[in-house]
C-alpha positions in Angstrom: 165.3 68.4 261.5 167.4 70.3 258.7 170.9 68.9 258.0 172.6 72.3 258.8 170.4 72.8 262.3 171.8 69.0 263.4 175.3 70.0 262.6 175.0 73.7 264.2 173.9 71.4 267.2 176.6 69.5 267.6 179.5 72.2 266.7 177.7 74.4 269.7 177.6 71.2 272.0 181.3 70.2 271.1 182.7 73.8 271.7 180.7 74.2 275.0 182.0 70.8 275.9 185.4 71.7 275.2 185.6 75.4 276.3 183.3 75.5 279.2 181.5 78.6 277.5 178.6 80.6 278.3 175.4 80.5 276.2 176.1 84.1 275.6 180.0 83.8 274.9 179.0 80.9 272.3 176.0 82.7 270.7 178.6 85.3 269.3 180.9 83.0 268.4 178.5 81.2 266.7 176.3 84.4 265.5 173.3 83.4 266.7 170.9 84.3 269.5 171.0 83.1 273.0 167.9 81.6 272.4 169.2 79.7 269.3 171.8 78.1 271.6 169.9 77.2 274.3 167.1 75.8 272.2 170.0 74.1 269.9 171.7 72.0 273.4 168.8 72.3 275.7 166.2 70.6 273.0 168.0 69.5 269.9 171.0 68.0 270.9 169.3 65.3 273.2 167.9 64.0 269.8 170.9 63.9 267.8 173.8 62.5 270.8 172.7 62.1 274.4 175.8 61.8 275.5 177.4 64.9 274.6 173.7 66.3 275.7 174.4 65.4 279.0 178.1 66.6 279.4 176.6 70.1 278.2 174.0 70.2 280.4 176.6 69.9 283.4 179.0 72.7 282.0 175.9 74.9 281.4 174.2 74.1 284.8 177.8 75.2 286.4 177.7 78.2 284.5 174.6 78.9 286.0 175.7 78.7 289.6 178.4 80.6 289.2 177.1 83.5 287.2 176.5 85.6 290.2 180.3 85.8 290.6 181.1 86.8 287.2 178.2 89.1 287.3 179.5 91.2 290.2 182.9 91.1 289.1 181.6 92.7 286.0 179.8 95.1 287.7 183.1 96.2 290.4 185.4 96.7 286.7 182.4 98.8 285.7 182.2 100.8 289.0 186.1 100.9 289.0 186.5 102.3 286.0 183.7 105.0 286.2 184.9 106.1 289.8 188.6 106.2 288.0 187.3 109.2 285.4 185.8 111.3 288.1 
């Protein structure tokens, strides 16, 4: 693995560990793709600290049982705000 795709790795991991971020809220911080992040802590990172692997994986699984709240509250501002200009 390339020196620069190790240390993407672990800069993704690290702010996901310390922000509680989404894959997609990191992938534009980061300018890459969703995919890029989820291959980078879902396949890479294990490799490089196991650790820090782990504590992702528990944010990220977290994330992923509660994105049904976050993905109606997105859709009830978008509703809101379209019934507000008629």
């Amino acid at each position: 693995m390339q020196e620069h795709i190790k240390k993407r790795a672990l800069d993704i991991g690290t702010y996901i560990m310390e922000s509680s971020s989404t894959v997609r809220r990191t992938a534009e911080i980061f300018g890459v793709s969703k995919s890029t992040v989820h291959k980078d802590v879902t396949e890479r990172l294990p490799q490089i600290n196991k650790q820090l692997s782990a504590e992702v994986k528990n944010i990220l699984d977290s994330n992923k049982a509660e994105r049904h709240i976050r993905g109606g509250e997105a859709t009830k501002r978008k509703y809101k705000h379209s019934s507000e200009e008629d």
